[in-house]
BAGU-531854 format. One record per atom (N, C-alpha, C): residue number from 1; atom name; x, y, z. Coordinates in steps of 0.05 Angstrom, whole numbers. Each point is the difference from the previous one (the first is absolute). Example, Ala and Ser with C-alpha at 12.3 -4.5 7.8 and 13.67 -1.06 7.14 Angstrom:
# residues 2
i:at:c1:c2:c3
1:N:264:-114:156 $
1:CA:-18:24:0 $
1:C:18:24:0 $
2:N:-7:21:-14 $
2:CA:16:24:1 $
2:C:-15:22:14 $
***
This chain:
# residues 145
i:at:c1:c2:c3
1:N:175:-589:136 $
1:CA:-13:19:18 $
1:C:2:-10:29 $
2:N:9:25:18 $
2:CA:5:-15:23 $
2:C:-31:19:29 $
3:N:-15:-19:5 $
3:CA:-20:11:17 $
3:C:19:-3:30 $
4:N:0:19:13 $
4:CA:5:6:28 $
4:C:-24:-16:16 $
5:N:-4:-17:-5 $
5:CA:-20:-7:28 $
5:C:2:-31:2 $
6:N:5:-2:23 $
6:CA:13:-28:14 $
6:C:-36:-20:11 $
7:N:1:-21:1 $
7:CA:-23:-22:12 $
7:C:10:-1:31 $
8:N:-10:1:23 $
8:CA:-1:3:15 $
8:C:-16:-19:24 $
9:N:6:-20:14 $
9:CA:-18:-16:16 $
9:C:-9:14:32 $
10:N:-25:2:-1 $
10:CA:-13:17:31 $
10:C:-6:-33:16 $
11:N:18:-4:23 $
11:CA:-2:-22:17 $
11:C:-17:15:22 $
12:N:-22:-8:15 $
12:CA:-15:2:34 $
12:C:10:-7:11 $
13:N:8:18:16 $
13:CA:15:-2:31 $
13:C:-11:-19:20 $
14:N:-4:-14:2 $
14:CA:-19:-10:21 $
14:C:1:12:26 $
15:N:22:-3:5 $
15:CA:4:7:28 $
15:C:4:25:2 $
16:N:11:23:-7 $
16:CA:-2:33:-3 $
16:C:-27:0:-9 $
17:N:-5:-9:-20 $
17:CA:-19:23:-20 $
17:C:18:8:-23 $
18:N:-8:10:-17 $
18:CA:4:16:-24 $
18:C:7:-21:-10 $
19:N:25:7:-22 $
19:CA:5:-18:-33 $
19:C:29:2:8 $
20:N:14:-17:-16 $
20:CA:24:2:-8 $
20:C:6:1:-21 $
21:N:15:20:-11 $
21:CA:7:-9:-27 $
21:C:16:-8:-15 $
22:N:12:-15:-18 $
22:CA:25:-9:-11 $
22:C:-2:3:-30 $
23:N:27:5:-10 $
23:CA:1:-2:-36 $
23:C:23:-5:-9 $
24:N:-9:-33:-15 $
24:CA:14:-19:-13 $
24:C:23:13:-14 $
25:N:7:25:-20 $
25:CA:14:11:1 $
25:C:19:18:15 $
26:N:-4:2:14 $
26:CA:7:25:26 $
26:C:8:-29:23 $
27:N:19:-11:7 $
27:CA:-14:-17:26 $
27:C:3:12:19 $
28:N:19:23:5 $
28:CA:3:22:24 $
28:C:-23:22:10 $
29:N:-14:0:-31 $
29:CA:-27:12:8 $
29:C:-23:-7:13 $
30:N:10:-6:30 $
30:CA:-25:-5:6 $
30:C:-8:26:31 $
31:N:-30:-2:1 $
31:CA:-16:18:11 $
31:C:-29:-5:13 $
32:N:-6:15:12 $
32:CA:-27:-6:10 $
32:C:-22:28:-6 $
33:N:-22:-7:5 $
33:CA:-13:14:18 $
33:C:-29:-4:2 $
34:N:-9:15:18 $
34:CA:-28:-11:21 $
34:C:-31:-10:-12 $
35:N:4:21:-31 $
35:CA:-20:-5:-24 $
35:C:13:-13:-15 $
36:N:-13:-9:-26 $
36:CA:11:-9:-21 $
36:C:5:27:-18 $
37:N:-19:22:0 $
37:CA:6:30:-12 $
37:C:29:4:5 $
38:N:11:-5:28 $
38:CA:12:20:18 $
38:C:37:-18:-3 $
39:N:-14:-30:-10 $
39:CA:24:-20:-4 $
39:C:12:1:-22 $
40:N:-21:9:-23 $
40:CA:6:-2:-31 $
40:C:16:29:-1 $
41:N:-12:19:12 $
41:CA:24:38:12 $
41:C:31:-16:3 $
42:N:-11:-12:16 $
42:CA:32:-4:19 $
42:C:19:-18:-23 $
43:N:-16:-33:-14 $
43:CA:15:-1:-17 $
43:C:14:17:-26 $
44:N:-18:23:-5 $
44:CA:13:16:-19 $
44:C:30:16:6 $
45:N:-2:9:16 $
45:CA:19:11:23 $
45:C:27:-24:3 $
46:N:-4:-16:10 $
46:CA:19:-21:6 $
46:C:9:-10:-29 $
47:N:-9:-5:-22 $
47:CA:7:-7:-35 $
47:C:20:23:-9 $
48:N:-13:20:8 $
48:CA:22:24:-8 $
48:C:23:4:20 $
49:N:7:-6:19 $
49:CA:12:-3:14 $
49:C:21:-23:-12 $
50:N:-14:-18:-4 $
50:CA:15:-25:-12 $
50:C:14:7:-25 $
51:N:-11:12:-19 $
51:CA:8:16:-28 $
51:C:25:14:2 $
52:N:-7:22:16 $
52:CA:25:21:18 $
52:C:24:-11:6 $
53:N:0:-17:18 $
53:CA:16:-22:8 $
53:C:16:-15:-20 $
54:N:-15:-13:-18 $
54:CA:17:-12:-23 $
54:C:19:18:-24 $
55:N:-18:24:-3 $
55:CA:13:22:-16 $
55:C:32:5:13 $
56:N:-12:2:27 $
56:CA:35:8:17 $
56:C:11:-17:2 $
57:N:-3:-28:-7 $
57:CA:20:-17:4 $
57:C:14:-1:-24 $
58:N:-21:-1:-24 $
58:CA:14:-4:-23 $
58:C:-14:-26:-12 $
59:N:-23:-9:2 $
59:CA:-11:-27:0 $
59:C:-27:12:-20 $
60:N:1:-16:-11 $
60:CA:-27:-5:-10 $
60:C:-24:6:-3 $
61:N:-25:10:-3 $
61:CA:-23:-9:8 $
61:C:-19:-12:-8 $
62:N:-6:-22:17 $
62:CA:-20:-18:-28 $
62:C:-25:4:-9 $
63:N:-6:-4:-21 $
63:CA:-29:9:-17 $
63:C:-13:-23:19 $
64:N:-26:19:-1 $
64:CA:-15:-17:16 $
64:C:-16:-27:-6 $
65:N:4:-12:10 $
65:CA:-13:-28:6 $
65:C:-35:-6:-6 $
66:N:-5:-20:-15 $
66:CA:-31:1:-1 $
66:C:-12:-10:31 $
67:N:-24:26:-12 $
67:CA:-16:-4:30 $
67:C:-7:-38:-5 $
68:N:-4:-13:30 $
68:CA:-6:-22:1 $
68:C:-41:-1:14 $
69:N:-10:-15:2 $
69:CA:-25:2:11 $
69:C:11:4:32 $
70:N:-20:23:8 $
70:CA:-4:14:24 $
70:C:22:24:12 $
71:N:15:0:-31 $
71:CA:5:25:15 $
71:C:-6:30:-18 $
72:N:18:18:19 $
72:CA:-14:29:-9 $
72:C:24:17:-14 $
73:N:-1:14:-19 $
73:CA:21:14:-8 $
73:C:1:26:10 $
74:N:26:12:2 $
74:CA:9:23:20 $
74:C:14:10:-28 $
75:N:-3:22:-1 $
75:CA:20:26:-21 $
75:C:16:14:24 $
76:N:25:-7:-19 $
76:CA:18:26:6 $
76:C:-6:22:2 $
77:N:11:23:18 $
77:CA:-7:30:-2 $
77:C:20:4:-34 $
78:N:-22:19:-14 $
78:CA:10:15:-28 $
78:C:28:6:6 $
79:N:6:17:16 $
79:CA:32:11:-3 $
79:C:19:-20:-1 $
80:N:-8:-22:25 $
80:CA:24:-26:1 $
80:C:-6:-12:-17 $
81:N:-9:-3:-12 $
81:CA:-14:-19:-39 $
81:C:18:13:-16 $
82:N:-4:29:-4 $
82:CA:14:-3:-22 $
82:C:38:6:8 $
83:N:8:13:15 $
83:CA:29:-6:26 $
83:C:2:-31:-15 $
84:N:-13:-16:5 $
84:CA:3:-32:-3 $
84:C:3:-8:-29 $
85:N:-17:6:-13 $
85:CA:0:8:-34 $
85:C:22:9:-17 $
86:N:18:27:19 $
86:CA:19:5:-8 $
86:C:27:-15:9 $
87:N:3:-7:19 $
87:CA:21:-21:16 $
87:C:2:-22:-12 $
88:N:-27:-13:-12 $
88:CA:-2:-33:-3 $
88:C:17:1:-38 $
89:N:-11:30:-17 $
89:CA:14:0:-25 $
89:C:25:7:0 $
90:N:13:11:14 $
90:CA:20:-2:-2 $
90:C:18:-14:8 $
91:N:-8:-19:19 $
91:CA:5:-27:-1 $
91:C:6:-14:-21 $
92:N:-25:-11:-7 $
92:CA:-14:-10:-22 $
92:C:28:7:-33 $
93:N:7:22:5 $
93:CA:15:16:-28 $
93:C:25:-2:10 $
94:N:7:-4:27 $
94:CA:37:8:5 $
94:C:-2:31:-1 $
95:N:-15:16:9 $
95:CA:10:29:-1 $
95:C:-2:12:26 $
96:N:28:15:0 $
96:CA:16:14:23 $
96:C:-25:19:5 $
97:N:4:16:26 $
97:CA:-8:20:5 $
97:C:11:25:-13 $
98:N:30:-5:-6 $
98:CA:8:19:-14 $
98:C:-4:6:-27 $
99:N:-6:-24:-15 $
99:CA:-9:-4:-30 $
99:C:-24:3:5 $
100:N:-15:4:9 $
100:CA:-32:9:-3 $
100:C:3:26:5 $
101:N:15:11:22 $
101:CA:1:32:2 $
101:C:12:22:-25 $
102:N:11:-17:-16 $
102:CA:11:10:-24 $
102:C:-9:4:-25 $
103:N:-25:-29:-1 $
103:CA:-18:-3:-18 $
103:C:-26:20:-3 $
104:N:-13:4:39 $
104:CA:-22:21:-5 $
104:C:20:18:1 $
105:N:24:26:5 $
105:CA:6:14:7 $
105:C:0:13:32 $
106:N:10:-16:13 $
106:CA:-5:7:29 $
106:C:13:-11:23 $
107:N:13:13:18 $
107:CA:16:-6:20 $
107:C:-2:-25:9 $
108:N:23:-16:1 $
108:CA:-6:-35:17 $
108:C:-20:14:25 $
109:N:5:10:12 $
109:CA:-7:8:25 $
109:C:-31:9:0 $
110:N:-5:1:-28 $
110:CA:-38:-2:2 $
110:C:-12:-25:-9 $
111:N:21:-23:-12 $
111:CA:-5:-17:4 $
111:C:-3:-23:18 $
112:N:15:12:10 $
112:CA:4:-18:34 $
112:C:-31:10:21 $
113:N:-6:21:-13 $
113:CA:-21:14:15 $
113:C:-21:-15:-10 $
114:N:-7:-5:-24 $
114:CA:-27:-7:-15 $
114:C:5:-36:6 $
115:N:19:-10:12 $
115:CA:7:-30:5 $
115:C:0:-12:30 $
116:N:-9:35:18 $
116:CA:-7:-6:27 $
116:C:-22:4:1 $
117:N:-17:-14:21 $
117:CA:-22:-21:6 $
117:C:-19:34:17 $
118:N:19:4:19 $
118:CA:5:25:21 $
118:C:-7:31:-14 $
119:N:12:-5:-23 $
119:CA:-1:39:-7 $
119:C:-24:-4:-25 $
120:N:-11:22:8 $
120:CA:-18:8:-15 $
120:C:3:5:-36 $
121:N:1:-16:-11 $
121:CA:7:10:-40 $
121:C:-18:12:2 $
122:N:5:9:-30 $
122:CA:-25:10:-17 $
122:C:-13:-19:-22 $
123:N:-22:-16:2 $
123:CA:0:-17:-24 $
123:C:4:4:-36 $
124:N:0:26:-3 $
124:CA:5:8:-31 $
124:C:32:-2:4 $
125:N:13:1:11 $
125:CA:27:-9:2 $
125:C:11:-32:-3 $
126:N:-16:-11:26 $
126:CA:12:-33:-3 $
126:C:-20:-6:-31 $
127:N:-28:14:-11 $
127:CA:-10:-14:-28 $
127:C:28:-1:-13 $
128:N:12:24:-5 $
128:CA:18:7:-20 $
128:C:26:-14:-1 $
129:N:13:-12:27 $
129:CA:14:-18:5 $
129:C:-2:-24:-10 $
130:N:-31:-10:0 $
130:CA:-9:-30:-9 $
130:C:1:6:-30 $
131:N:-17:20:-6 $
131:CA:9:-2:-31 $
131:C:19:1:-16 $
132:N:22:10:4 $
132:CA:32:-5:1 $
132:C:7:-16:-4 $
133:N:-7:-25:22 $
133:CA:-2:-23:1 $
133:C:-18:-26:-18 $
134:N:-7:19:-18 $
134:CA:-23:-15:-22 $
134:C:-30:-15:24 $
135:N:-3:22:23 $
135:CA:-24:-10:4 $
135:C:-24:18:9 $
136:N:-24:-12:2 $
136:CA:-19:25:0 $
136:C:-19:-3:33 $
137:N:-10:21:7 $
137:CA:-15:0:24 $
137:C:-32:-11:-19 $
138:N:-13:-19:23 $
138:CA:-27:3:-13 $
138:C:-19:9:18 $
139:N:-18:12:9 $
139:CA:-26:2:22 $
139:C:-16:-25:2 $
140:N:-5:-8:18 $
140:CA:-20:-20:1 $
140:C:-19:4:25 $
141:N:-24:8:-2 $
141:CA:-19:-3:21 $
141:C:-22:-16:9 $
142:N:-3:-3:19 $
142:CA:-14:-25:6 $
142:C:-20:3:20 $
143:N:-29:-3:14 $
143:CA:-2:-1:18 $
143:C:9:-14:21 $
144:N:0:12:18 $
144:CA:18:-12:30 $
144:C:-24:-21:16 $
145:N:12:-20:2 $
145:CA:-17:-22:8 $
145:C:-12:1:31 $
***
C-alpha cells in the first residue's frame, strides 16, 4: 500500500519570519510561508509539483519516507495521488501507454490524459486503470492536524 503523504521539516526564519520548508524525499521541494498553516499549504503545492515533474521526466516516485521526530506530514492533493498511483504501476509492470489503452478499451490519448498532472480525469476512470493493473483505490480519512 502506497500512502501519498511525505514527512516534512518547518525550519524559523529568523531573520524573515515564517518557516521554511524542506522534504527529505522531494529535495527540490522546497517552500515557505509566513505561518506554519500557510507553510504546510505551500509544502503541499510544491510535493505535487515535484510528483508532476518526475511523471514528465519519466522518473520515479518515491514512497514516502518515515516521518522522523519533529516533523509534519503533508498529503498529496487526491487527483495527483492517484495520476501518481497510476504512473508509478505501470512502471512498476513495464506497461506501455498503449497496452493499457487496449486493456481498459480506450484511446492512448485518454491515457496520456489520465497520466497528466494538468488535465482534469475522472477518478472512476484512472480506479479502472489501476484495477487493470491488479490494483485497488483505498479512502483513508484522517483528521487534519
Amino acid at each position: 500500500m502506497i500512502r501519498m503523504v511525505y514527512p516534512v521539516e518547518l525550519t524559523p526564519d529568523a531573520i524573515d519570519g515564517g518557516f521554511t520548508v524542506t522534504c527529505r524525499d522531494f529535495p527540490e521541494a522546497i517552500t515557505q510561508g509566513e505561518t506554519a498553516t500557510q507553510a504546510l499549504h505551500e509544502a503541499s503545492d510544491a510535493i505535487e509539483e515535484a510528483v508532476a515533474s518526475r511523471m514528465k521526466r519519466g522518473v520515479d516516485i518515491p514512497a514516502p519516507s518515515r516521518k522522523k521526530q519533529g516533523e509534519q506530514m503533508v498529503t498529496v492533493p487526491l487527483s495527483t495521488s492517484l495520476k501518481a498511483a497510476l504512473y508509478q504501476a505501470m512502471r512498476d509492470d513495464n506497461i506501455s501507454k498503449s497496452e493499457l489503452a487496449r486493456r481498459i478499451g480506450v484511446d492512448e490519448k485518454e491515457i496520456r490524459r489520465m497520466l497528466d498532472p494538468q488535465h482534469p480525469s475522472k477518478t472512476p476512470a484512472i480506479e479502472r486503470a489501476l484495477y487493470c493493473l491488479g490494483r485497488s483505490v483505498v479512502a483513508e480519512f484522517s483528521k487534519a492536524a
